[in-house]
ZAMIMI-473253 format. One record per residue (C-alpha): z, x, y; residue in three letters. Coordinates in steps of 0.02 Angstrom, whole numbers, plus 32768, in hexadecimal, padded with zeros to 4 digits. Layout:
% ZAMIMI-473253
ZXYALA...
//
This chain:
% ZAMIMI-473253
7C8D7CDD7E2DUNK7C697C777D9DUNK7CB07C967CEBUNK7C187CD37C78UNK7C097D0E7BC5UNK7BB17DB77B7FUNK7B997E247ADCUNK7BDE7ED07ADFUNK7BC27F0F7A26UNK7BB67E5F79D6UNK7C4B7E2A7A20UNK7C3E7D857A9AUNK7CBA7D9D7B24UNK7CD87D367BD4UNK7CDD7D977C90UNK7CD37D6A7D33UNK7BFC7D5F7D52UNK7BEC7E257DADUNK7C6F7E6E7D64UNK7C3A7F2D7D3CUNK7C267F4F7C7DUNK7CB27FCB7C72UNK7D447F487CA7UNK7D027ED37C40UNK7D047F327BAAUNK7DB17F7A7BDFUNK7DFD7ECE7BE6UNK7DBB7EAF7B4AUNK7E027F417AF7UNK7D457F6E7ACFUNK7D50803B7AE1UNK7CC380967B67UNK7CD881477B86UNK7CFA815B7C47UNK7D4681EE7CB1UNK7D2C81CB7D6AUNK7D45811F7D88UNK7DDB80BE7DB6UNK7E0B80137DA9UNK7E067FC77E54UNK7DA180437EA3UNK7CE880647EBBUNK7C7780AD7E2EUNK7C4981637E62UNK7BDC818E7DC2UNK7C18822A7DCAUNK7C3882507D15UNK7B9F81E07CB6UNK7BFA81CE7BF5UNK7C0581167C15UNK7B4781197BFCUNK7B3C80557B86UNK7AA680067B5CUNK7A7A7F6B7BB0UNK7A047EEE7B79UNK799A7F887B45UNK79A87FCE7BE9UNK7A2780847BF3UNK7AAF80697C93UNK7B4B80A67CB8UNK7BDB80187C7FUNK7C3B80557D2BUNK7BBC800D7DA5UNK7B517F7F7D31UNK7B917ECA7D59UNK7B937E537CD4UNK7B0C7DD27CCFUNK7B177D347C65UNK7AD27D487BB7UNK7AD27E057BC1UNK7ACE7E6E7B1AUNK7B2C7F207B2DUNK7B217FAB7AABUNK7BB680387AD4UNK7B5180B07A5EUNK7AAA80DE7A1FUNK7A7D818979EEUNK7A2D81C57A9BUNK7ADC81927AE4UNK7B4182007A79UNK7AC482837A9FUNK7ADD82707B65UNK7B8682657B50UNK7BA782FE7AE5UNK7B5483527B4DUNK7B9D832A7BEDUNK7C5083687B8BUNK7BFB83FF7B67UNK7BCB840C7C1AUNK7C8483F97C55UNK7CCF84697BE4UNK7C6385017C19UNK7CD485827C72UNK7D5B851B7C6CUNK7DFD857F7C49UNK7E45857C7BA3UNK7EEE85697BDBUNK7F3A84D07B91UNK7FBD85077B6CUNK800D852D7C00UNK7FAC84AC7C58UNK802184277CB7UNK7FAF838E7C7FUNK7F9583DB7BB1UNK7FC0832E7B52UNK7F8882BF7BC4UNK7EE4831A7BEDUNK7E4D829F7BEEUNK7DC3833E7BD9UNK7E3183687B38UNK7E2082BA7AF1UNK7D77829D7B1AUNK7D3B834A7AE9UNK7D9E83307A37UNK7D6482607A4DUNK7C9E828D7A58UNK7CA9832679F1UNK7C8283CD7A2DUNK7C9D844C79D0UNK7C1E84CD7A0FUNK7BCA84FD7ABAUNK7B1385047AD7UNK7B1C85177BA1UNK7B5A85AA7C11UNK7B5885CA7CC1UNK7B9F86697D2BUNK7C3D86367D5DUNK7C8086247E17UNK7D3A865E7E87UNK7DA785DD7E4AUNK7E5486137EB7UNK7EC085927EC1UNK7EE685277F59UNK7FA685197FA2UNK7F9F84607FEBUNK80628452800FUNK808F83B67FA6UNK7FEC83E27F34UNK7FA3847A7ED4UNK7EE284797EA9UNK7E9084D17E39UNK7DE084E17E56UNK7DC585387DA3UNK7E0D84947D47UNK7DB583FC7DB4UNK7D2983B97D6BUNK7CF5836A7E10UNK7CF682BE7DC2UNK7D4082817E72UNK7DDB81FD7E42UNK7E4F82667EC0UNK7DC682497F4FUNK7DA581827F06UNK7E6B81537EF7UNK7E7F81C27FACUNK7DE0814B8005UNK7DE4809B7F9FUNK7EB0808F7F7BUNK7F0E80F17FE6UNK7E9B80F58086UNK7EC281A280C5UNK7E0B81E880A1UNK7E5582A580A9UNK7DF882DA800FUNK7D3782F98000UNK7CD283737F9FUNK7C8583FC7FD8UNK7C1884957FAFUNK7C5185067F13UNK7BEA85997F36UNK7B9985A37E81UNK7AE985EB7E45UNK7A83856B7E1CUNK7A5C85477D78UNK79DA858D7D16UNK794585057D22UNK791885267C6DUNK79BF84A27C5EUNK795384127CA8UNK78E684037C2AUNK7944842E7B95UNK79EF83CF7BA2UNK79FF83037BADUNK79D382C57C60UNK7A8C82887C99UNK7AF583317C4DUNK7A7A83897CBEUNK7A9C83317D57UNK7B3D83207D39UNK7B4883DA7D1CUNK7ADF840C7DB2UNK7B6383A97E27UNK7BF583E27DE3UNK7B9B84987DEEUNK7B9E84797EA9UNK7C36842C7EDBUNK7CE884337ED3UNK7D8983CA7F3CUNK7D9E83F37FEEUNK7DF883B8808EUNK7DA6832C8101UNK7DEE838D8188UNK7D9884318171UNK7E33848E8158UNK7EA684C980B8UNK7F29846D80F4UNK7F4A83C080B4UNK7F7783308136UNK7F84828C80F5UNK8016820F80B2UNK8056827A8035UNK803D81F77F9BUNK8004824F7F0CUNK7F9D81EA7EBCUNK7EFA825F7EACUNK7F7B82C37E4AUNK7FA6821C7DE3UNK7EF681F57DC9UNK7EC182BF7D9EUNK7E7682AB7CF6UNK7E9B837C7CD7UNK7F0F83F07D15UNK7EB084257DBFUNK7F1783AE7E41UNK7FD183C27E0BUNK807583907E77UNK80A5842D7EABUNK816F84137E74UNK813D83F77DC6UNK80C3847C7D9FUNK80F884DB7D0AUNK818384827CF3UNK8176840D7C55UNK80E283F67BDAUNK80C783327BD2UNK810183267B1FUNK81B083477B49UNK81C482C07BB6UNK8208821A7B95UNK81C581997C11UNK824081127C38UNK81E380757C87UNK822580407D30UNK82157FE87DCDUNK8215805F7E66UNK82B9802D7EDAUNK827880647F7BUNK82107FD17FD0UNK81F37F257F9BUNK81467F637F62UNK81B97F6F7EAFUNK81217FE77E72UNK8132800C7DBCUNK814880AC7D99UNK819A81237D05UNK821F819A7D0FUNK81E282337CB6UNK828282857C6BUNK82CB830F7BF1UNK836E83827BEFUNK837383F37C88UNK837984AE7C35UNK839385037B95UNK8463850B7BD8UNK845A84517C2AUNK844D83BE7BB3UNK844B83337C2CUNK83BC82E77C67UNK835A83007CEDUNK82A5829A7D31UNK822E83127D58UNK81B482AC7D97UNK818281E77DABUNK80C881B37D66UNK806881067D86UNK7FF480917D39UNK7F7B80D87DC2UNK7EF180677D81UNK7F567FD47DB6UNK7FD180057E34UNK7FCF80917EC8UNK808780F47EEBUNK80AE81347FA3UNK810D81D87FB1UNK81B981937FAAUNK819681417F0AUNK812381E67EC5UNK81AE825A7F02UNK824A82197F2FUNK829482057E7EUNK8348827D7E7FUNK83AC820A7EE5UNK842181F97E60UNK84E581E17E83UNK850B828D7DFDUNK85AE82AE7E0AUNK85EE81FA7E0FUNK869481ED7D85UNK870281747D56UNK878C817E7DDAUNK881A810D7D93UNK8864811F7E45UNK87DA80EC7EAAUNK87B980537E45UNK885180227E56UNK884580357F21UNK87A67FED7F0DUNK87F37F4D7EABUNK88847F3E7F30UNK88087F587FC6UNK87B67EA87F7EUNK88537E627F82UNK886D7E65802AUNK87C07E6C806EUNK87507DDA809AUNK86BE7E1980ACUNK863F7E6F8051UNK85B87ED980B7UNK852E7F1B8042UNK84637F2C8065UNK83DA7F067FF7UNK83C97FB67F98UNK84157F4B7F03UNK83D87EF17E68UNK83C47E2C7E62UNK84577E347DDFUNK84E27E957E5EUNK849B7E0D7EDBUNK84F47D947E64UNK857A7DF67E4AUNK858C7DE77EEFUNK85727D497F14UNK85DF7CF97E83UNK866D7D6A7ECBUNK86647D047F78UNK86607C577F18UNK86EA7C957ECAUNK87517CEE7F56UNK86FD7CAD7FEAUNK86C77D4E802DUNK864D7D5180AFUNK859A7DA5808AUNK854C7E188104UNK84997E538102UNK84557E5081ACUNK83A57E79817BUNK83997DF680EDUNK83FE7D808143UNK837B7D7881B6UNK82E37D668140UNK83417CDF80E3UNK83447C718181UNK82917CAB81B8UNK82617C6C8104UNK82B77BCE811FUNK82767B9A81C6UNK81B57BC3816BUNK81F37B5B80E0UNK82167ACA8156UNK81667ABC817EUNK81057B0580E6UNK81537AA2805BUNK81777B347FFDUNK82117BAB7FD5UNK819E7C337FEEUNK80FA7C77802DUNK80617C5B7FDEUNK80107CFB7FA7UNK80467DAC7F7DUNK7FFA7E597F7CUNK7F937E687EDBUNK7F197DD37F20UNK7F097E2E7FCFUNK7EBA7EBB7F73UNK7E377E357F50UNK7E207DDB800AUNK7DA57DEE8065UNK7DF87DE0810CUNK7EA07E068136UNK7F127E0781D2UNK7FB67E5E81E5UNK803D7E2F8276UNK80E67E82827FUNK80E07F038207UNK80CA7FC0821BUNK80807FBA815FUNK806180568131UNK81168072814BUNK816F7FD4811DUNK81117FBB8092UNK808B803A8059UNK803B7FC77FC9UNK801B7F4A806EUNK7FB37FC580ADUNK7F4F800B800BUNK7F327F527FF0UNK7EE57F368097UNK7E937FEE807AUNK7E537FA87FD3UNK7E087F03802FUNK7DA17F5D809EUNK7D4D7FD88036UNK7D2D7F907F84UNK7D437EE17FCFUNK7CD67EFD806CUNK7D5D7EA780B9UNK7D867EA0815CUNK7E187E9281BAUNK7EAD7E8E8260UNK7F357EDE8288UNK7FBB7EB682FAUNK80497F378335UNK80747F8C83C1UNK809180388371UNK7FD980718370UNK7FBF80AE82C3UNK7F268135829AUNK7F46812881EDUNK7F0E805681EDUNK7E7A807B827AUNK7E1F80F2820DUNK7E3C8077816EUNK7D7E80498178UNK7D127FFB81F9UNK7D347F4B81DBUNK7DE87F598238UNK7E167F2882E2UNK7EBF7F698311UNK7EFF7F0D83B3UNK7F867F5F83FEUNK7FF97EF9845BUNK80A87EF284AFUNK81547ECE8455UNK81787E108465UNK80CC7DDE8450UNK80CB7DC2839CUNK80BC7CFA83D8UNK80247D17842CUNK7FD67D5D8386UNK80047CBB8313UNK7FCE7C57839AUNK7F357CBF83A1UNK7F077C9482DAUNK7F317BDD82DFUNK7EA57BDC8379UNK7E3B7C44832BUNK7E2C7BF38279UNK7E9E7B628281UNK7E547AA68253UNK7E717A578308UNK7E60799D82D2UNK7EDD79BD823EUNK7F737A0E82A0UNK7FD179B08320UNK7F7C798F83BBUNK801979D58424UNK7FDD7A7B83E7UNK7F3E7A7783DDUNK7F467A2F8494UNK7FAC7AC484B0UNK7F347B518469UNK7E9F7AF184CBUNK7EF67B248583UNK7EE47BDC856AUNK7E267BBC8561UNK7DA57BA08600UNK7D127BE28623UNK7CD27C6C8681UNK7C2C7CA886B5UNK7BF47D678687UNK7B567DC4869DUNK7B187E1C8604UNK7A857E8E85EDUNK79F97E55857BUNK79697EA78530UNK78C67E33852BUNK78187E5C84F2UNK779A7E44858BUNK76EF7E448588UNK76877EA585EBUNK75CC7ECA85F9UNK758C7F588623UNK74D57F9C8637UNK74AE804785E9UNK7406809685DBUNK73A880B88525UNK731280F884E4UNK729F807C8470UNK720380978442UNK7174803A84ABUNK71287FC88413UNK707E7FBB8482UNK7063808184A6UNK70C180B38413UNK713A813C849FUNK71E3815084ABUNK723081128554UNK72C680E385A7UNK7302803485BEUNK73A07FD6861EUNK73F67F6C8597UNK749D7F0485C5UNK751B7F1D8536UNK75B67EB88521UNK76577EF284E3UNK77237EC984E0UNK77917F3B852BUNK78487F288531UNK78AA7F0585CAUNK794E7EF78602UNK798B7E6A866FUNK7A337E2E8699UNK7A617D6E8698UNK7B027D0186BBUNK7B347CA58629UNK7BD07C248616UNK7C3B7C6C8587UNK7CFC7C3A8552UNK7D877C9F85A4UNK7E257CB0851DUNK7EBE7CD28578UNK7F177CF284DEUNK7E9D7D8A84AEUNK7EBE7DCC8555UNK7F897DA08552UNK7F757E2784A4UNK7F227EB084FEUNK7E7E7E97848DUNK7DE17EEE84C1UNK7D477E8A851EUNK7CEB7E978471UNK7D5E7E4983FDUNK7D1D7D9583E3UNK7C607DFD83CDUNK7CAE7E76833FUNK7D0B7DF082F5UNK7C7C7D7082DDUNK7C177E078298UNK7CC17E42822EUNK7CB57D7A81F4UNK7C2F7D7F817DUNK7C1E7D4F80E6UNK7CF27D4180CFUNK7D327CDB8071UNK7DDC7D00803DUNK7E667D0780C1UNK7F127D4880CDUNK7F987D67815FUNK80237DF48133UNK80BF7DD9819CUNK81467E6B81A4UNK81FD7E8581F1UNK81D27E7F82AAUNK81DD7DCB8298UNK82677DBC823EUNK82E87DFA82D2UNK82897DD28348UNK82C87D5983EFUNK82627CCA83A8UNK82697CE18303UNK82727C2182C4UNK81E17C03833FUNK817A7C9D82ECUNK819A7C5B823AUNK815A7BA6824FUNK80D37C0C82A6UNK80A57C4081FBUNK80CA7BA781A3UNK80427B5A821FUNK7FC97BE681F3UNK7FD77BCE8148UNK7FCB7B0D8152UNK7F307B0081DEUNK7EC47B9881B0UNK7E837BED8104UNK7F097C76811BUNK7F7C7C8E807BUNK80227CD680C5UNK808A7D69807CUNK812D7D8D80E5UNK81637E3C80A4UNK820F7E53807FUNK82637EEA80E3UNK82C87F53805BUNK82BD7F767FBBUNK82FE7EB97F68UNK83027E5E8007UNK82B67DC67FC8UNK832E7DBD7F21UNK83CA7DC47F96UNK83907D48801CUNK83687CC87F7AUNK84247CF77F19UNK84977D0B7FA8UNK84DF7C8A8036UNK84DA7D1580AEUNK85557CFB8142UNK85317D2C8209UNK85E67D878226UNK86677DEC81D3UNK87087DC781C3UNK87AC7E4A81DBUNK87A27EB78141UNK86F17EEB80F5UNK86BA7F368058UNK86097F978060UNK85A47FB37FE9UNK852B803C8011UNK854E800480D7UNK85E4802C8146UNK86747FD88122UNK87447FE3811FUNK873480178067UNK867E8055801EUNK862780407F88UNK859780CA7F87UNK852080EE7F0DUNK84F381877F88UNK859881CC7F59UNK85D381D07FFEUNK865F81427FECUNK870581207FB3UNK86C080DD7F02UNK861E81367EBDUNK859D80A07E7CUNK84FF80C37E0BUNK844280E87E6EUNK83C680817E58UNK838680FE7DC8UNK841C80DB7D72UNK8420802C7D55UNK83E37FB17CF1UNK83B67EFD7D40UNK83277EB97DA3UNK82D87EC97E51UNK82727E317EA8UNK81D27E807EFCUNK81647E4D7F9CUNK81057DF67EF8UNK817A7D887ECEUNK81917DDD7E1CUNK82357DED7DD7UNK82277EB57D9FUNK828E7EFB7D20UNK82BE7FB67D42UNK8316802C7CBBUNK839E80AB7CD2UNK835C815D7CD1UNK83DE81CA7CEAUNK84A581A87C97UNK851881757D0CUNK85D881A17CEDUNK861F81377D7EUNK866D808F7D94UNK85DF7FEF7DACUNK85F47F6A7E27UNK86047EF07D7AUNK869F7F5D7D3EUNK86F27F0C7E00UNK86AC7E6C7DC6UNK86FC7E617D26UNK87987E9C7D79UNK87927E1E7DEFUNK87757D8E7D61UNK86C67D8D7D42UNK868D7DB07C93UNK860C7E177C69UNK85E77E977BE3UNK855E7EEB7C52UNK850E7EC47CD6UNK846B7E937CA4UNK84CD7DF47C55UNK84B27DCD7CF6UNK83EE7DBF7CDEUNK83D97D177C96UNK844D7CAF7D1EUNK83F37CE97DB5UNK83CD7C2A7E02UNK834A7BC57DB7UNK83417B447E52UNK83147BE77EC5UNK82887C0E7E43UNK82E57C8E7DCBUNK82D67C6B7D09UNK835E7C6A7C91UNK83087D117C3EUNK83757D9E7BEBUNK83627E437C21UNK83207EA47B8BUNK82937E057B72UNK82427E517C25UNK81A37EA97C01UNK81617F357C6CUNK80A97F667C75UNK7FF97F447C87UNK7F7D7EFC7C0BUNK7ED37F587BFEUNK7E7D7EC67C76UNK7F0F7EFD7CF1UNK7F767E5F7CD3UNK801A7E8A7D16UNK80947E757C82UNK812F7EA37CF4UNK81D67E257CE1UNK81A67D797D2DUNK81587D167DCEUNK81D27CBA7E2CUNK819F7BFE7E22UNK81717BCC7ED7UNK81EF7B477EEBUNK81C87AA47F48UNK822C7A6E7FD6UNK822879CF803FUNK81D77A0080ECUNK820D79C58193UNK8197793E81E4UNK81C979B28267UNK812C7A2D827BUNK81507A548337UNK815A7B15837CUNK81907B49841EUNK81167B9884BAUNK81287C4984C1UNK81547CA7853BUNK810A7D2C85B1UNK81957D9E857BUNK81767E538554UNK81AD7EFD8550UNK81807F7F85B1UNK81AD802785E4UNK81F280A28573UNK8205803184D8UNK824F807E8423UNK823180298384UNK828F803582D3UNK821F8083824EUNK821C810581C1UNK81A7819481D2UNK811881858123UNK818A81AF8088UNK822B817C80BDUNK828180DE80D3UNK8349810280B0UNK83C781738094UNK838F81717FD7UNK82EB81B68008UNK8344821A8071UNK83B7825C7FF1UNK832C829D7F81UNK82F1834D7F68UNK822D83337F89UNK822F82C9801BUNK8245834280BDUNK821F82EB815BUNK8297830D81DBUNK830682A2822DUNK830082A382E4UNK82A8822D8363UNK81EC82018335UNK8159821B83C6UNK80A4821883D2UNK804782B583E9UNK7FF9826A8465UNK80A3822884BBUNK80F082D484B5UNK803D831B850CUNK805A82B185A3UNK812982B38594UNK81A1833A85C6UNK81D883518526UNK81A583C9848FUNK81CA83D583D3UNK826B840883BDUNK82B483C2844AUNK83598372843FUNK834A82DD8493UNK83E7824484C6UNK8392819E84B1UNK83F7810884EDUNK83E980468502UNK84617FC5852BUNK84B07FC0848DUNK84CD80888464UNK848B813D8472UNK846281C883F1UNK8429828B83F9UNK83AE82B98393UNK831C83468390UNK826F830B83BCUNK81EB82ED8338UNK812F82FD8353UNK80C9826F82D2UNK802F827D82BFUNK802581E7826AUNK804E817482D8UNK7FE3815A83A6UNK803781188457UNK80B7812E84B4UNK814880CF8435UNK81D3813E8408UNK81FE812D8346UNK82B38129831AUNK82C281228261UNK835080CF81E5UNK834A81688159UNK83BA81CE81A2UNK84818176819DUNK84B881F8821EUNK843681C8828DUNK848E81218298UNK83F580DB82F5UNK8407802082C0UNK848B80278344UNK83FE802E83DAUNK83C27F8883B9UNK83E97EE083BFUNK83A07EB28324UNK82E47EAC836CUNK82947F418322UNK82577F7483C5UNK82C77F8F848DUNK82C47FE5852EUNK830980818535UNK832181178595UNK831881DC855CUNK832C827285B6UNK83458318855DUNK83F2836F8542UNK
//
């Protein structure tokens, strides 16, 4: 879109030519009264105050796009009218109970009412049952929504779960004297919110869904609240402590909402964790799972001192990414130091997957990240189960295909009902584990440039195509004549009389006919159905804008190397931009600060991991360390943004810096650390307390830094290897996290229930011997576990699910690193 300039109240600003009115005016710090809409979501019109003038013409700032040279007036004298009147309209019936209310302080009907004026009430209506709704997670209130729809707008356009909808209220209708007397919009308005309240999509009172949150978040009153925090605090007692959420590389921002925990308790306590919702969507784990906190942690002089004669003799250090980028250097200046060994399986291996990429791309890392997905308009993910690895993958591939009108495909072999009823414009191809190849090579022949990538494989992709010779079913028009009798009138005798006319006319037929098409072995290697080249060409349209997501499947996988110049190639030789999402919560800043190693040595420290002496901020070690939502320091994200994240709870224990220092390092704190993570991997030399973090009105992420996309000298060497017709099959187990956990952090919290156990279909356990509740052995070559049986309804197929949040489940152990194997389970 091209840059353009308009007037909004005799003010000359630049947008983007269709931008709607209201953004504009928002990024230009140019005030319009608006309730219902949300950033990065569809306009619903629901709520009608953002009525502006436009070149002379009255439309609703929300859903007008900006043409070049347009004047804009935010208020004449009929507007004010209209939108008085519409706050009028909303505050009939509603209850005057602010001050008990959970969102009094922050309520938008408060400020507006106050903002536009009203101070009387010319409208009544008989009022309606307003009982409350119980929706586990969520309480409604039916008697405090004002049906201006952002719950069932975030739930559709962000999130992608489509569980909310409204439906009927039940209410009288309004007197029709209203319709004449009262300004055109406040009636409308009025007469819909009359007539509706927020419902279930699935027709019962029970909520099923991913458990986010964020139609509470986006709740402009008090009538969707999160059930653990109703009546608990007014807003004004809160202090909000800006953060970065430790739980995925997503690295959401988010704020810890906190205050002293009782009249008798002075310490702090977070009570809940709130998002710029215009500008970034949380899962559950990041909405919920906020009291993982290592409490009771103290400053054992005789653990240190273990813990400083345990590094004396050790010479390795275990740890996993749950860390900040500045413990990462701790970390890593202890080995250059000491010459311990550094273990982290899981970002060992995304450091060399990055590396083999690199060798072929040119570039330290991938090309793209999240925030521009939001804005492609056709997107394709392979080896990711997104909605669990990394929920803001999937509410930016959500967000594609319904503001977008994106389209999209995704690759797994879990079959996944939450991504298959995203929208219409994605194809989900399930195939078998192994084949993750067969999918690269799939894109490259798809939408590669054959003349510009080396004829070995474009020779290659050519011998999975011939041609084949079908019969299809046409419809043609034929034309047919017919003779039918009608009466005319004899001109000579002047009488009516019946005549034998032949009429033509085309009437559809079907015919069948042989026709020559291509024959894609690859499509049928991937299990895709016979109309996938049809959908896709259709899906094709008018997209411009391309991106591949990549997740951890690849990065353990057999052929790992092969799979990552895979994706160099598909970045280099199509219009994909690539984002390769980083397992764990900092994955990406470890794999850039650390030289990982592949083995330990005799005597291992772990930090937050098994080890011969343990460092756990869980609490569960020899020496307690801080939570992530104790510390100060900074977190790399799947955006390549260096995130600051701020200490919301005291911590009384010992820090991994206070071994450092011990050990000869010097460092008053570790967020000293800040401003020596390594330029030449794309950190800058920026302190700590110089980090900003938050959004500008226009949504311009103002959140620590971008890692600079460092320039590497690529191999002339651009060759990849066949693949192979390996696959599994059989009973096959894979290594996920049900929706709203992903470790024992999440696990540790007090919000975040799912049980641990082992993960099937509903489907699978229809057709399977087993039941809910079943305790089950499950074994491969490597090890066995017993566990109970859990039914997920969020996940299709016959795959069994074993997930990582649970440490006594010990189900890493199973595999051989590939997230999926054979296995065999029989009940106990």
């Amino acid at each position: 879109m091209s840059k353009i300039v308009i007037n909004i109240d005799g003010k000359e600003i630049e947008t983007q030519e269709g931008e709607y009115l209201l953004n504009a005016a928002r990024a230009n710090d140019i005030f319009i009264p608006a309730i219902c809409y949300l950033t990065r979501c569809s306009p619903t019109l629901a709520c009608r105050i953002c009525l502006v003038e436009a070149d002379g013409k009255q439309v609703y700032a929300c859903n007008a796009k900006a043409k070049d040279g347009m004047n804009i007036t935010t208020s004449t004298e009929n507007i004010e009218k209209e939108r008085r009147a519409i706050m009028e309209v909303y505050d009939v019936n509603h209850p005057l109970q602010c001050g008990v209310c959970d969102q009094s302080g922050e309520c938008e009907l408060q400020n507006y009412t106050l903002e536009l004026g009203v101070d009387a009430q010319h409208y009544a209506v008989k009022d309606v049952d307003r009982s409350s709704h119980d929706w586990g997670h969520l309480h409604y209130d039916p008697g405090l929504c004002i049906v201006c729809e952002r719950c069932v707008t975030a739930c559709k356009d962000m999130i992608g779960d489509n569980s909310l909808k409204t439906v009927p209220r039940g209410a009288d209708a309004l007197d029709a004297s209203y319709k004449e007397t009262m300004p055109k919009d406040a009636y409308a308005m009025w007469n819909k919110l009359n007539k509706s309240i927020i419902g279930l999509t699935n027709g019962t009172d029970v909520l099923d869904c991913t458990s986010c949150g964020e139609c509470a978040a986006v709740c402009p009153v008090g009538a969707l609240v999160d059930t653990h925090f109703m009546y608990k605090s007014n807003a004004w007692e809160l202090k909000q402590i800006p953060a970065t959420c430790g739980h995925c590389s997503a690295g959401c921002q988010i704020s810890y909402d906190v205050k002293h925990t009782s009249i008798d308790n002075p310490e702090d306590k977070i009570y809940r964790v709130m998002n710029e919702w215009n500008y970034v969507s949380l899962c559950g784990a990041g909405r919920y799972g906020f009291d993982y906190q290592n409490a009771d942690a103290t400053k054992d002089e005789a653990a240190f001192n273990a813990a400083l004669e345990a590094f004396k003799k050790a010479d390795t250090i275990a740890f996993t990414s749950t860390i900040t980028n500045e413990e990462a250097l701790i970390l890593q200046k202890l080995k250059e130091k000491y010459g311990y060994k550094l273990i982290n399986s899981e970002a060992k291996a995304y450091q060399n997957f990055l590396k083999e990429y690199s060798a072929v791309s040119g570039k330290s890392l991938y090309s793209t990240d999240l925030e521009a997905v939001h804005t492609t308009n056709f997107i394709v993910s392979i080896g990711s189960a997104l909605k669990t690895d990394n929920p803001n993958a999937r509410y930016a591939l959500n967000n594609s295909l319904t503001v977008s009108k994106g389209a999209g495909i995704y690759f797994h072999p879990v079959q996944d009902p939450i991504i298959e009823g995203l929208a219409k414009g994605i194809m989900t191809v399930t195939h078998a584990p192994l084949q993750e190849e067969i999918a690269l090579y799939l894109l490259l022949d798809l939408f590669g440039d054959k003349e510009a990538m080396p004829k070995d494989i474009a020779d290659y992709l050519a011998s999975f195509h011939s041609e084949k010779t079908i019969t299809v079913t046409e419809t043609i028009k034929e034309k047919v004549v017919e003779k039918v009798i009608e009466k005319k009138v004899n001109e000579e005798t002047g009488e009516e009389e019946e005549v034998e006319v032949e009429k033509t006319k085309m009437v559809p037929k079907k015919v069948e006919k042989e026709v020559v098409v291509d024959d894609n072995k690859l499509l049928e290697l991937l299990g895709a159905d016979d109309k996938f080249m049809e959908t896709l060409e259709k899906n094709l349209k008018k997209k411009e804008t391309f991106a591949l997501m990549v997740g951890p499947d690849l990065y353990n996988h057999p052929n790992a190397k092969n799979l990552a110049r895979l994706v160099a190639l598909v970045e280099k030789y199509t219009k994909f931009e690539t984002v390769i999402i980083p397992a764990l919560t900092n994955t990406l800043g470890v794999s850039l600060i650390c030289e990982l190693d592949d083995e330990k040595g005799s005597y291992t420290i772990g930090y937050n991991t098994n080890g011969d002496f343990v460092l756990s901020a869980l609490g569960d070690g020899d020496l307690d360390m801080p939570a992530m939502n104790q510390q100060e320091g900074t977190l790399t994200s799947v955006n390549k943004r260096v995130n600051p994240t701020n200490a919301a709870l005291a911590y009384k224990g010992y820090e991994l810096n206070d071994i450092a220092n011990a050990l000869g390092l010097e460092a008053e704190y570790t967020i000293d650390y800040t401003e020596q993570l390594p330029t030449e991997k794309g950190f800058k030399t920026e302190k700590f307390d110089n980090l900003p973090n938050h959004y500008e009105n226009d949504g311009t992420e103002m959140r620590g830094y971008v890692l600079e996309n460092v320039a590497v000298t690529p191999s002339d060497d651009e060759s990849v290897e066949k693949f192979s017709d390996d696959k599994l099959e059989g009973c096959i187990i894979y290594l996920a996290n049900p929706v709203r956990q992903f470790s024992p952090f999440t696990h540790k919290t007090t919000e975040l229930d799912e049980p641990s156990g082992v993960y099937m279909s509903e489907e699978y356990l229809e057709s399977s011997e087993f039941s809910e509740g079943d305790t089950v052995r499950v074994k491969t070559e490597k090890d066995e576990l017993v566990a109970n049986v859990v039914c997920d309804n969020k996940i299709k197929g016959s795959i069994v699910v074993l997930p990582t949040f649970d440490k006594n489940l010990n189900s890493e152990a199973l595999f051989s690193g590939y997230r999926f194997s054979n296995a065999s389970i029989e009940k106990v």
